[in-house]
Backbone of each chain as nested JSON, in Angstrom:
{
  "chains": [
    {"id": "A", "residues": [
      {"number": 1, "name": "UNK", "atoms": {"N": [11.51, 24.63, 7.822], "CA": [10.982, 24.294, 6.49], "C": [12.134, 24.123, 5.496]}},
      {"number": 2, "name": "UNK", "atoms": {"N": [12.476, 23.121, 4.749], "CA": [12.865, 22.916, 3.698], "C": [12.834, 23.277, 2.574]}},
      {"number": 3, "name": "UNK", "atoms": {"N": [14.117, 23.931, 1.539], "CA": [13.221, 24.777, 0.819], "C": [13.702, 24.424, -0.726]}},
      {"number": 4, "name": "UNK", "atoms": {"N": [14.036, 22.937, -0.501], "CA": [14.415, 22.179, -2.177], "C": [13.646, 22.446, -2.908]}},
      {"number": 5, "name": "UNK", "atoms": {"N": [12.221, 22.446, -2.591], "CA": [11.546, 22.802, -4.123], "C": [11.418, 24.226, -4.622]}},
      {"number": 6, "name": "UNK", "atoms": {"N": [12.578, 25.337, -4.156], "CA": [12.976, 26.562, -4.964], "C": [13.536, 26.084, -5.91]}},
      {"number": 7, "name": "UNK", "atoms": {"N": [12.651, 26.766, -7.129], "CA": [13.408, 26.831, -8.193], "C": [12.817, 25.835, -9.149]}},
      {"number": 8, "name": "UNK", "atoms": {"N": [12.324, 24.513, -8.508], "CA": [12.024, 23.667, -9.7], "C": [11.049, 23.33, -10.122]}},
      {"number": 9, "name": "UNK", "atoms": {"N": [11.003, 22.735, -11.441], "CA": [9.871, 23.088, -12.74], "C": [8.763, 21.548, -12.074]}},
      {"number": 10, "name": "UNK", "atoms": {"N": [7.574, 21.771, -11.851], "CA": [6.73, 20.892, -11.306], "C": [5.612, 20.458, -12.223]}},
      {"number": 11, "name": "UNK", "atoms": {"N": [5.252, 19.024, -12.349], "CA": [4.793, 18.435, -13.31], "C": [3.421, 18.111, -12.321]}},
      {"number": 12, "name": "UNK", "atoms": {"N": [2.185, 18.165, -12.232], "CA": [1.344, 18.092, -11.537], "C": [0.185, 17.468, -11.406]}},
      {"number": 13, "name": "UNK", "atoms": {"N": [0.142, 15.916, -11.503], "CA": [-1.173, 14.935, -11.513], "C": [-1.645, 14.766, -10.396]}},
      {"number": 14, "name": "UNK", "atoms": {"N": [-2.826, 15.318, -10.339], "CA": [-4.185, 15.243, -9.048], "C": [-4.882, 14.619, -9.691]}},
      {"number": 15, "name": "UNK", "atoms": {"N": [-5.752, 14.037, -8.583], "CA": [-7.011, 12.855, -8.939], "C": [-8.045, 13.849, -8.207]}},
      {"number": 16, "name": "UNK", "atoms": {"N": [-9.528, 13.712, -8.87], "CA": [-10.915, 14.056, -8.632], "C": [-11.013, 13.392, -7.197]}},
      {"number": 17, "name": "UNK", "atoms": {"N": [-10.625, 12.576, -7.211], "CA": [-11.27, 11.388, -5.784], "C": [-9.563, 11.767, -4.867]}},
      {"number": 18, "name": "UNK", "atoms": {"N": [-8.971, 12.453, -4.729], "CA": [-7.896, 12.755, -3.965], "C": [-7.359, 13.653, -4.088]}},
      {"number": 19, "name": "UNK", "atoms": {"N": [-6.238, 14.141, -3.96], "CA": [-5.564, 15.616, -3.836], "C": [-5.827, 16.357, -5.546]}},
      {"number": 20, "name": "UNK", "atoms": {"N": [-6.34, 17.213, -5.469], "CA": [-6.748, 17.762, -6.694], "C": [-5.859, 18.463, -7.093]}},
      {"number": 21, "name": "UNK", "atoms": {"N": [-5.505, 18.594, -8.785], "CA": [-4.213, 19.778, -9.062], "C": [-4.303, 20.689, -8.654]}},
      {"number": 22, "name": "UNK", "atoms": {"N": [-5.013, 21.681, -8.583], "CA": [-5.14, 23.089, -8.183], "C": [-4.557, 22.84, -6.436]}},
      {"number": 23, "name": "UNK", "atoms": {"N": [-5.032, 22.104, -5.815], "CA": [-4.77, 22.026, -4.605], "C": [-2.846, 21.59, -4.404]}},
      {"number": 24, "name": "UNK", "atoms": {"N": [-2.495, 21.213, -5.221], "CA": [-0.755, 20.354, -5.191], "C": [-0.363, 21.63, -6.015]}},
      {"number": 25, "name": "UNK", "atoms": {"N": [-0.753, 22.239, -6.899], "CA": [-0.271, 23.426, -7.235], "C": [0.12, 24.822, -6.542]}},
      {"number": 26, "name": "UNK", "atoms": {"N": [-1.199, 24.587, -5.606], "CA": [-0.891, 26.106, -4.296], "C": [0.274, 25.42, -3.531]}},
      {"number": 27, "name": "UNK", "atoms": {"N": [0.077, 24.716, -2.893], "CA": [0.927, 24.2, -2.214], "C": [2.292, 23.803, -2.354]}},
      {"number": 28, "name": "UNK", "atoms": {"N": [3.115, 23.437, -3.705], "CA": [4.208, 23.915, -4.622], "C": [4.954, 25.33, -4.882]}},
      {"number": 29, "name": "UNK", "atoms": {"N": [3.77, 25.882, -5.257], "CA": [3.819, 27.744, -5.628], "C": [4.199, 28.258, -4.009]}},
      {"number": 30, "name": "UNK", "atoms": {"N": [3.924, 27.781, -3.305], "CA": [3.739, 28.161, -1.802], "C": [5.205, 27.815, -1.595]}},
      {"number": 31, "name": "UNK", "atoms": {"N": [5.862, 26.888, -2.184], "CA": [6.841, 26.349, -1.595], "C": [8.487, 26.988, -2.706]}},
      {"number": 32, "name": "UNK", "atoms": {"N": [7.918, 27.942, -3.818], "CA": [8.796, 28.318, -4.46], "C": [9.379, 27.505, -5.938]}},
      {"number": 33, "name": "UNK", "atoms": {"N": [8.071, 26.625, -6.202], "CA": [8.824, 25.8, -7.523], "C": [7.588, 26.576, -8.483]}},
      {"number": 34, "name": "UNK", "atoms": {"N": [7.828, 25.974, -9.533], "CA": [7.309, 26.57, -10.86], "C": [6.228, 25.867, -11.197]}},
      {"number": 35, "name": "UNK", "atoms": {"N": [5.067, 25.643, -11.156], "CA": [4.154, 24.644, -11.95], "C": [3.844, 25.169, -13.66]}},
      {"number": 36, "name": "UNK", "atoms": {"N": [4.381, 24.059, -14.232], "CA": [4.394, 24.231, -15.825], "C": [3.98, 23.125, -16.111]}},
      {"number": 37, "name": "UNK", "atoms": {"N": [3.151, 22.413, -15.378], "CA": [1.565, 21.254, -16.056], "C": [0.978, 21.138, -15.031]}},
      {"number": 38, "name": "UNK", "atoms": {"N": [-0.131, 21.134, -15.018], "CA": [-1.24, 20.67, -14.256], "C": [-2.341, 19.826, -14.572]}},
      {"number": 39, "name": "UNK", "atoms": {"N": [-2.865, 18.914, -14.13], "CA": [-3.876, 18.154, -14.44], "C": [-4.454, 17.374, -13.797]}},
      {"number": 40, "name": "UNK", "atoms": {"N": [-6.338, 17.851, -13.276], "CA": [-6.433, 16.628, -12.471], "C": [-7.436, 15.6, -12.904]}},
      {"number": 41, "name": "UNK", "atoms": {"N": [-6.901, 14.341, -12.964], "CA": [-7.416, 12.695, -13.798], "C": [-8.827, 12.358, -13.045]}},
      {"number": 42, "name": "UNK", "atoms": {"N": [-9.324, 11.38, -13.579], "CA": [-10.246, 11.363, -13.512], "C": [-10.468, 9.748, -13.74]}},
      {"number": 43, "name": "UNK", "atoms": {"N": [-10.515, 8.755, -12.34], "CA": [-10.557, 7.146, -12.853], "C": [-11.831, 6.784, -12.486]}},
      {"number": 44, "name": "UNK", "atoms": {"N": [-12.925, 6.33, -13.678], "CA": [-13.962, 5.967, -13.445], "C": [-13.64, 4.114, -13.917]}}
    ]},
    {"id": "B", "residues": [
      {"number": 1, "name": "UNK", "atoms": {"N": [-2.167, 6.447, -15.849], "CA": [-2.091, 7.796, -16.008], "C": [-3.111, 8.054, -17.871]}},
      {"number": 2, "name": "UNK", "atoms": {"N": [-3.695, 8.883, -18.031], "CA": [-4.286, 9.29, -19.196], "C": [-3.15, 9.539, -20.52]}},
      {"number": 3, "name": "UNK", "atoms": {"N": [-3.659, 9.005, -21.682], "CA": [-2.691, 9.198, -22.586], "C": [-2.469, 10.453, -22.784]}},
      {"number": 4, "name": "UNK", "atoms": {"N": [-3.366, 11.145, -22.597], "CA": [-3.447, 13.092, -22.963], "C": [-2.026, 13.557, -22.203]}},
      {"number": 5, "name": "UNK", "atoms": {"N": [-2.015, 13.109, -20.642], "CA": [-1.261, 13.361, -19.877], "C": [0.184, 13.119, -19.934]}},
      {"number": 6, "name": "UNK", "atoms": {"N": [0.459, 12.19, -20.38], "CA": [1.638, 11.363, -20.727], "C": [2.404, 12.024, -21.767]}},
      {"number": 7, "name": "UNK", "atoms": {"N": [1.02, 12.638, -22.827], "CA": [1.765, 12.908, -24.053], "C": [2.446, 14.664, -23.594]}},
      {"number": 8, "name": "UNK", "atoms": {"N": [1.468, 14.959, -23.061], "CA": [2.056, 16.229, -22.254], "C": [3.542, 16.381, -21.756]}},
      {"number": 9, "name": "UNK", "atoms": {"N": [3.613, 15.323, -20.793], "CA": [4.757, 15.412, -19.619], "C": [6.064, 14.575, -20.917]}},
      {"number": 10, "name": "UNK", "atoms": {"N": [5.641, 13.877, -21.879], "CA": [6.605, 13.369, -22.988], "C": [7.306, 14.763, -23.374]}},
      {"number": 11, "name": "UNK", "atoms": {"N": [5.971, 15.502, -24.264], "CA": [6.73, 16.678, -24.34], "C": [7.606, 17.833, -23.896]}},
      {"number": 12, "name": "UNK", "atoms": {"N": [6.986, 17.725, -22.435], "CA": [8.204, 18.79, -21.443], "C": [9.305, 18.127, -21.079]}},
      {"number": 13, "name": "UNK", "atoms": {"N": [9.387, 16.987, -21.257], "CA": [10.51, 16.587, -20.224], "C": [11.583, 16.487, -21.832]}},
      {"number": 14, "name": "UNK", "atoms": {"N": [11.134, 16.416, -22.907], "CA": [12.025, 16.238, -24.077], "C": [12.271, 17.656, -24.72]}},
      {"number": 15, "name": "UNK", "atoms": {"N": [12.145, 18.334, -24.116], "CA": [12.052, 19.844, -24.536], "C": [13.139, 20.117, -24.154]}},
      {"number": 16, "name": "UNK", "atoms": {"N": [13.853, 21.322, -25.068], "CA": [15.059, 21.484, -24.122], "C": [15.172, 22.683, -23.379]}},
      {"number": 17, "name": "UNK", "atoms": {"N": [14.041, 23.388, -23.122], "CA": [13.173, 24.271, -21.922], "C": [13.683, 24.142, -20.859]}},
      {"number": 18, "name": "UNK", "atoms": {"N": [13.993, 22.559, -20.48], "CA": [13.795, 22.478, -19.139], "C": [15.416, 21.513, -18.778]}},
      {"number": 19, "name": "UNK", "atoms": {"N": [15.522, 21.491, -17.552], "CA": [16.807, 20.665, -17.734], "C": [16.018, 19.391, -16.904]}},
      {"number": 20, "name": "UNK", "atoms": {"N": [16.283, 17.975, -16.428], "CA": [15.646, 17.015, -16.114], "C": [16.05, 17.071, -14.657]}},
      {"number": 21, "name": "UNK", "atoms": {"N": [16.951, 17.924, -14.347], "CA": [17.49, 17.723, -13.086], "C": [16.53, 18.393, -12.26]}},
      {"number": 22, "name": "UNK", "atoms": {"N": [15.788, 19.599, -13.092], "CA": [14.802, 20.772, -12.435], "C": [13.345, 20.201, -12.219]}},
      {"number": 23, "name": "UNK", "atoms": {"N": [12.884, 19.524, -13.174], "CA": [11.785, 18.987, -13.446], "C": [11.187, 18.108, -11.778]}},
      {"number": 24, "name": "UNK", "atoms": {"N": [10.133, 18.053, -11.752], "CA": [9.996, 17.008, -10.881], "C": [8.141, 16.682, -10.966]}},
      {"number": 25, "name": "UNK", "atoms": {"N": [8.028, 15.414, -10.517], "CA": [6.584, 15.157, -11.311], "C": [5.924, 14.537, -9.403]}},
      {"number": 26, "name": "UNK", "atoms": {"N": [4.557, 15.784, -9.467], "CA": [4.362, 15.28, -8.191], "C": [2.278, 14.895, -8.166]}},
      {"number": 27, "name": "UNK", "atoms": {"N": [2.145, 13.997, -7.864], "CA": [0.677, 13.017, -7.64], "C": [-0.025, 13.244, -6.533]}},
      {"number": 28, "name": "UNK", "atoms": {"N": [-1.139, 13.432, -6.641], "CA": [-2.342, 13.605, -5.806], "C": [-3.139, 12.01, -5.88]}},
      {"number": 29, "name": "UNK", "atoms": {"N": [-3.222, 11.335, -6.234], "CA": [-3.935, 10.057, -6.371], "C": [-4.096, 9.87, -4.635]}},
      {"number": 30, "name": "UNK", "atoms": {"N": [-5.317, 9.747, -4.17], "CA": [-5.932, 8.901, -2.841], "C": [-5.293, 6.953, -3.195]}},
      {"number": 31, "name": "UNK", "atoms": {"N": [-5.718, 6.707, -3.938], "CA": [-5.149, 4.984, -3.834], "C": [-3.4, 5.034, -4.068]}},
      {"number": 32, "name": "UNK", "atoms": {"N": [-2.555, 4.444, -3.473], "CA": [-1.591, 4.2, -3.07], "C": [-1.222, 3.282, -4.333]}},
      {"number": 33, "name": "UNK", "atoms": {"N": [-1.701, 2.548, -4.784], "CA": [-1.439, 1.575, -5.504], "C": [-1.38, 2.222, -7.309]}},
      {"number": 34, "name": "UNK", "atoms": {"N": [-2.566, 2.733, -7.372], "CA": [-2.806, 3.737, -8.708], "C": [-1.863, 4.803, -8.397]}},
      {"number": 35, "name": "UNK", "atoms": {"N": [-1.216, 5.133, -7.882], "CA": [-0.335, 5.86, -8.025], "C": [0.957, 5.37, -7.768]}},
      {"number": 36, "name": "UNK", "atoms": {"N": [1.187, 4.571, -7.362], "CA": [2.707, 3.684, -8.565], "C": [2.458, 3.479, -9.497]}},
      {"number": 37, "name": "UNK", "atoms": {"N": [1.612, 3.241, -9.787], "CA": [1.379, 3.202, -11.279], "C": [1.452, 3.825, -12.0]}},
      {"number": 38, "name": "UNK", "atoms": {"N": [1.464, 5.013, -11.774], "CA": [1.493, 6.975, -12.521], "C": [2.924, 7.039, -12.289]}},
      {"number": 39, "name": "UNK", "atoms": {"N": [3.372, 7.115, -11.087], "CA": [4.795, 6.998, -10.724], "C": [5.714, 6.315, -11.657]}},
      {"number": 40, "name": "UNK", "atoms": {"N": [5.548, 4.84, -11.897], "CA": [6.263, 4.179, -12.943], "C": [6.572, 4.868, -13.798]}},
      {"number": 41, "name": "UNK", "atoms": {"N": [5.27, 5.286, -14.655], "CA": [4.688, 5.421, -15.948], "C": [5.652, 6.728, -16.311]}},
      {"number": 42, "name": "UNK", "atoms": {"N": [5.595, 7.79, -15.266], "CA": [6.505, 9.054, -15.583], "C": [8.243, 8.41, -15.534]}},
      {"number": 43, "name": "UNK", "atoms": {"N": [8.579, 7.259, -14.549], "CA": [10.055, 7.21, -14.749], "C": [10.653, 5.91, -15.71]}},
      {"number": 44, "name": "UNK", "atoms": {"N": [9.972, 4.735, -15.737], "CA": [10.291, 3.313, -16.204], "C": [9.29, 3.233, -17.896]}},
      {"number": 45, "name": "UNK", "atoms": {"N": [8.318, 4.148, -17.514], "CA": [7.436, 3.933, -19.169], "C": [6.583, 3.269, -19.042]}},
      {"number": 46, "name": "UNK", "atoms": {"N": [5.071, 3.772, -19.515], "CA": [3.571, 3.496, -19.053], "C": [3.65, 1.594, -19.438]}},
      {"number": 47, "name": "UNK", "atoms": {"N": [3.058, 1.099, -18.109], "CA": [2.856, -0.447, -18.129], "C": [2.491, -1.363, -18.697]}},
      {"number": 48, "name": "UNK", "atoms": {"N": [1.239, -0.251, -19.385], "CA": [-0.115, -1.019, -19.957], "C": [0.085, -0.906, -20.973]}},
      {"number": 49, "name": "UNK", "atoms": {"N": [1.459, 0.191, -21.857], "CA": [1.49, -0.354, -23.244], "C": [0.987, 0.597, -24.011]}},
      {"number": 50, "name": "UNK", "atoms": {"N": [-0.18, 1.001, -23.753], "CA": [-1.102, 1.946, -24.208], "C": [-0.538, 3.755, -24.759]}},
      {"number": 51, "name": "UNK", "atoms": {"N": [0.039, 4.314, -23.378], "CA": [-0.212, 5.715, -24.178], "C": [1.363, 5.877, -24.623]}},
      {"number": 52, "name": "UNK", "atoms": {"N": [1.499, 7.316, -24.974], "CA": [2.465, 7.896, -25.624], "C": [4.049, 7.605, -24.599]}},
      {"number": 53, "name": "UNK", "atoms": {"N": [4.211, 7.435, -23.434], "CA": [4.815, 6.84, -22.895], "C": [5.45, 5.211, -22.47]}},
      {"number": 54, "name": "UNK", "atoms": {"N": [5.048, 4.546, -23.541], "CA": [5.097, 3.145, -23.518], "C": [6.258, 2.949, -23.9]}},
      {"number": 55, "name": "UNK", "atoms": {"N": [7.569, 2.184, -23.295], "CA": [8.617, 2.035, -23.943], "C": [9.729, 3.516, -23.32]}},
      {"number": 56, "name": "UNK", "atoms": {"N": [8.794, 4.564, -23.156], "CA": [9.962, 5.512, -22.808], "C": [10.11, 5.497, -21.577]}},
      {"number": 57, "name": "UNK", "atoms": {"N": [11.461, 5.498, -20.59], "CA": [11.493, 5.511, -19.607], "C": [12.361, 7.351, -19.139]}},
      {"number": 58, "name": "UNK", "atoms": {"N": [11.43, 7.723, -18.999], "CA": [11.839, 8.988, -18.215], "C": [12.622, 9.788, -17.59]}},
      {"number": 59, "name": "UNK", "atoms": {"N": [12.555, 8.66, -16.357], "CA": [13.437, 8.803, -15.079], "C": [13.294, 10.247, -14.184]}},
      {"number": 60, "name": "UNK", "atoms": {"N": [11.777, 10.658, -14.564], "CA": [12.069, 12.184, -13.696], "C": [11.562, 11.794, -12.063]}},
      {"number": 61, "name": "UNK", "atoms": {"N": [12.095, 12.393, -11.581], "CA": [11.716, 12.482, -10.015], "C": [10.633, 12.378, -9.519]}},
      {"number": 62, "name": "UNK", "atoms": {"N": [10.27, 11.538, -8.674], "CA": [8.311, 11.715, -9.236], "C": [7.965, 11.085, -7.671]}},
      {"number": 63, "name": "UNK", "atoms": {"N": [7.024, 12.129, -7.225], "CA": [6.737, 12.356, -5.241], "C": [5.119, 12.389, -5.252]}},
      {"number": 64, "name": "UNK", "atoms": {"N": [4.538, 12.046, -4.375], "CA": [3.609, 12.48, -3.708], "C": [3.027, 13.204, -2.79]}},
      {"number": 65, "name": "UNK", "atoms": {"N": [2.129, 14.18, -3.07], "CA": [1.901, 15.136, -2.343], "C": [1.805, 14.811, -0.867]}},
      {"number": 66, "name": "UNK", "atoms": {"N": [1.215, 14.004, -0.261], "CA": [1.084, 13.013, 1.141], "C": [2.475, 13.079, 1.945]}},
      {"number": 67, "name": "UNK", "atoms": {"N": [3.722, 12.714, 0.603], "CA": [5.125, 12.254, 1.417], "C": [5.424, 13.443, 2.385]}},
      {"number": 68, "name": "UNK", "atoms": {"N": [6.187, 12.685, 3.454], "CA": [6.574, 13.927, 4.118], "C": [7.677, 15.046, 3.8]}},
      {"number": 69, "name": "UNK", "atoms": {"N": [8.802, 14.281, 2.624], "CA": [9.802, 15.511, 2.375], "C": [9.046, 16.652, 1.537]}},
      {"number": 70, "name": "UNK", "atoms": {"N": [7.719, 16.049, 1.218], "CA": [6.804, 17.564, 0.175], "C": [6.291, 18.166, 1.305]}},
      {"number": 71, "name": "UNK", "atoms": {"N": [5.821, 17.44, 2.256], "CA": [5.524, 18.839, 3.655], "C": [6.388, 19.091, 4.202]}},
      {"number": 72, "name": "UNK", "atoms": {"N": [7.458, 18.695, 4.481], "CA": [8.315, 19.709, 4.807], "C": [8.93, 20.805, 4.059]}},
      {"number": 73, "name": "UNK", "atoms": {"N": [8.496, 21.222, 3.015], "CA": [8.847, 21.941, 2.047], "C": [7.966, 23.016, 1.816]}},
      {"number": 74, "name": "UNK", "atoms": {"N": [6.523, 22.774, 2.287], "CA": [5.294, 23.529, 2.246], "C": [5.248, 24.371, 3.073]}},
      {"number": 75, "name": "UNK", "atoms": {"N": [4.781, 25.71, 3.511], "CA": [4.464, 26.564, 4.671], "C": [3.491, 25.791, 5.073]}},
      {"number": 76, "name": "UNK", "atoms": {"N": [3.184, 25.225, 6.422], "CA": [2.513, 24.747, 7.202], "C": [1.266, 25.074, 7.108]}},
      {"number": 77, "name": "UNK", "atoms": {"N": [0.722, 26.254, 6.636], "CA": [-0.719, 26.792, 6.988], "C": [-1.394, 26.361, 5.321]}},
      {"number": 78, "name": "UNK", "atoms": {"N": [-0.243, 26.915, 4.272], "CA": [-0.844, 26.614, 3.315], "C": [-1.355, 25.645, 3.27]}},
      {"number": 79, "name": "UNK", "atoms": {"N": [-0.491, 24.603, 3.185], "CA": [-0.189, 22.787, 3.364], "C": [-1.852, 21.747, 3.934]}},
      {"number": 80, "name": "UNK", "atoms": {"N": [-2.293, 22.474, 5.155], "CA": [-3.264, 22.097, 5.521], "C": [-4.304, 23.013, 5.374]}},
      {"number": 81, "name": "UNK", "atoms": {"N": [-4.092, 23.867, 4.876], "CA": [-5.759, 24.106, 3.989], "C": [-5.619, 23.416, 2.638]}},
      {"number": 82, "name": "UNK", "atoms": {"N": [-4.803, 23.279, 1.956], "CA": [-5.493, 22.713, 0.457], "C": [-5.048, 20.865, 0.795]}},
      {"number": 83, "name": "UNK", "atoms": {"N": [-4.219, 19.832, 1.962], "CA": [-4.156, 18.927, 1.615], "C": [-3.927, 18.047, 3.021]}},
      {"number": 84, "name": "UNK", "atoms": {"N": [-4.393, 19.405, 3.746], "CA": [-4.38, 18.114, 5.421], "C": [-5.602, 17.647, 5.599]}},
      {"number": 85, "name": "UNK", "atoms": {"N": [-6.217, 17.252, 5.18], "CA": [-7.599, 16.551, 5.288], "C": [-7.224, 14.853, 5.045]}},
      {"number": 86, "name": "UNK", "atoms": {"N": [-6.454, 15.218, 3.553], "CA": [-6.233, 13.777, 2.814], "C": [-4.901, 12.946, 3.782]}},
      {"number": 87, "name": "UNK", "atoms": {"N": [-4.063, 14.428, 4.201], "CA": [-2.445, 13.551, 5.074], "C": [-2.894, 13.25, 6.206]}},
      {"number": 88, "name": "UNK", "atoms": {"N": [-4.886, 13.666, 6.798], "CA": [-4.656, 12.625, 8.113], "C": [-5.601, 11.285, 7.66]}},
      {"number": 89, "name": "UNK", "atoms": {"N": [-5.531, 11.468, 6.554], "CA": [-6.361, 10.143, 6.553], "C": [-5.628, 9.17, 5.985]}},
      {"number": 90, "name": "UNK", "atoms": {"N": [-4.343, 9.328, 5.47], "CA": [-3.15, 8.22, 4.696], "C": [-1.774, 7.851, 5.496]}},
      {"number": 91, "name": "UNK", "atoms": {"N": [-1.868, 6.864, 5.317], "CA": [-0.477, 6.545, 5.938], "C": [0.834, 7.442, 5.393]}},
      {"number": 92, "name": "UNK", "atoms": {"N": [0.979, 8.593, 5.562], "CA": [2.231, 9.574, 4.337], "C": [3.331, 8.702, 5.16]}},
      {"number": 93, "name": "UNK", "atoms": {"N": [3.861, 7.876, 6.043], "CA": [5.164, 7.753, 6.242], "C": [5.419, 6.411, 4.906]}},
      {"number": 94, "name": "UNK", "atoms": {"N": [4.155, 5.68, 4.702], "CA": [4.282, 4.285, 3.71], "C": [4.542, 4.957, 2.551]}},
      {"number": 95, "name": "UNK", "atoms": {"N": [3.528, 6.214, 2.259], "CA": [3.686, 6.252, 1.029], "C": [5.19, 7.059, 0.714]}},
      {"number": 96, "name": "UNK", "atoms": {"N": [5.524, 7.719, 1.668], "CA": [6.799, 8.184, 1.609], "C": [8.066, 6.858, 1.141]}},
      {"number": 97, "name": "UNK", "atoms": {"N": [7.873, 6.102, 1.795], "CA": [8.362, 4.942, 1.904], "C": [8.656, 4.131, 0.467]}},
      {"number": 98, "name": "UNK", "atoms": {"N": [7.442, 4.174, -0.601], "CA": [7.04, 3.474, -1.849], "C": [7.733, 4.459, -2.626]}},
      {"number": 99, "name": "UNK", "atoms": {"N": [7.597, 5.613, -2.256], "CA": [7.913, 7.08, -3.536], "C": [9.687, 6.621, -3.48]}},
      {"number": 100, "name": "UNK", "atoms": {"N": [10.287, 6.702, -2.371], "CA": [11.535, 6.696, -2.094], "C": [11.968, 5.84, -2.663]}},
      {"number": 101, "name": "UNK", "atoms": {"N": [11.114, 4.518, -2.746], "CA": [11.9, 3.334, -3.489], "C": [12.055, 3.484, -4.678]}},
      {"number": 102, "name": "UNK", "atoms": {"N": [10.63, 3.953, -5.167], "CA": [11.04, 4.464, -6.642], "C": [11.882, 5.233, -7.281]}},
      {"number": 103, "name": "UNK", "atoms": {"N": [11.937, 6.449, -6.173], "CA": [13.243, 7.169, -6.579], "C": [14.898, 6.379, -7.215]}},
      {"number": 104, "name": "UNK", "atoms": {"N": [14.69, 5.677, -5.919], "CA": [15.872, 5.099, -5.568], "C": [16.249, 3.685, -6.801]}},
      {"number": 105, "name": "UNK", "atoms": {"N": [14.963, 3.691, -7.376], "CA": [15.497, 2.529, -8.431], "C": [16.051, 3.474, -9.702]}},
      {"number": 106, "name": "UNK", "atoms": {"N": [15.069, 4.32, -9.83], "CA": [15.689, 5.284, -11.184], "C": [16.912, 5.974, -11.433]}},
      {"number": 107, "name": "UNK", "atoms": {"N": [17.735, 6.422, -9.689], "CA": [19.275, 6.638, -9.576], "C": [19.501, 5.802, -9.739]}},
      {"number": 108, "name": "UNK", "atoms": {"N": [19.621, 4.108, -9.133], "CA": [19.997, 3.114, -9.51], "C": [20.382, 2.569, -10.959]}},
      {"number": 109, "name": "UNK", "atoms": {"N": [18.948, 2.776, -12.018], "CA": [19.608, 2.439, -13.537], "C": [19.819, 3.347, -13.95]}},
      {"number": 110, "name": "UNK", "atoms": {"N": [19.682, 4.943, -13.645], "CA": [21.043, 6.145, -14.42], "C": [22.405, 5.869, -14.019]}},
      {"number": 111, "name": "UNK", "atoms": {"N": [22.605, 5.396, -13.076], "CA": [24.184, 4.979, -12.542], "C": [24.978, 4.025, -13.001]}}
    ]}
  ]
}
């Protein structure tokens, strides 16, 4: 495992219809970076 | 990308909180296409003109959750409970492929 994303500050756009923030957020946090935005869009 | 959003990520990345080297901006979008478009928008400056990012070009690092250098970075177990559903249903080596280019243009005009 690779472990570049220690340490860094993560900006976080998920889509409703695809990978959702909360979901790219665990998976970040999991990996040792920081999530300091989250948000998931919404294209109707 | 939403103007709300834009105006957000305007503000962190101009903050001096953070350094730009640390920052990195990463997308969940299912369409491949709408998400170059988000991609741009965080490094070259939103397309359409429209939100708080129009004109500013960024340049932050900006990946997709799908690509493979973000799973290799993930603990494996986590990884596919919250996002292996979507990486067997997408091509992640293309989209790896599109993210990279983008990368690779934004070192290109900082250089």
């Amino acid at each position: 495992m690779d472990d570049w994303l220690k340490g860094k500050s993560a900006i976080i756009i998920g889509e409703r219809d695809g990978v959702q923030g909360p979901a790219i957020a665990k998976c970040l946090e999991a990996a040792g970076a920081k999530v300091i935005y989250a948000v998931t869009e919404c294209f109707v | 990308m939403d103007p709300e959003s834009q105006g957000h990520i305007k503000k962190i990345a101009e903050s001096n909180g953070f350094s730009k080297d640390e920052i990195i901006v990463v997308l969940g979008a299912s369409d491949i296409e709408g998400a170059e478009i988000s991609a741009e928008t965080v490094t070259f400056g939103d397309p359409s003109f429209t939100g708080p990012l129009a004109g500013v070009p960024l340049g932050l690092p900006v990946y997709h959750i799908l690509e493979p250098e973000i799973r290799r970075a993930v603990p494996e177990a986590i990884y596919e409970e919250n996002v292996g559903i979507w990486a067997m249903a997408a091509d992640t080596e293309e989209i790896g492929k599109r993210f990279r280019a983008i990368r690779e243009r934004v070192k290109t005009q900082k250089a």
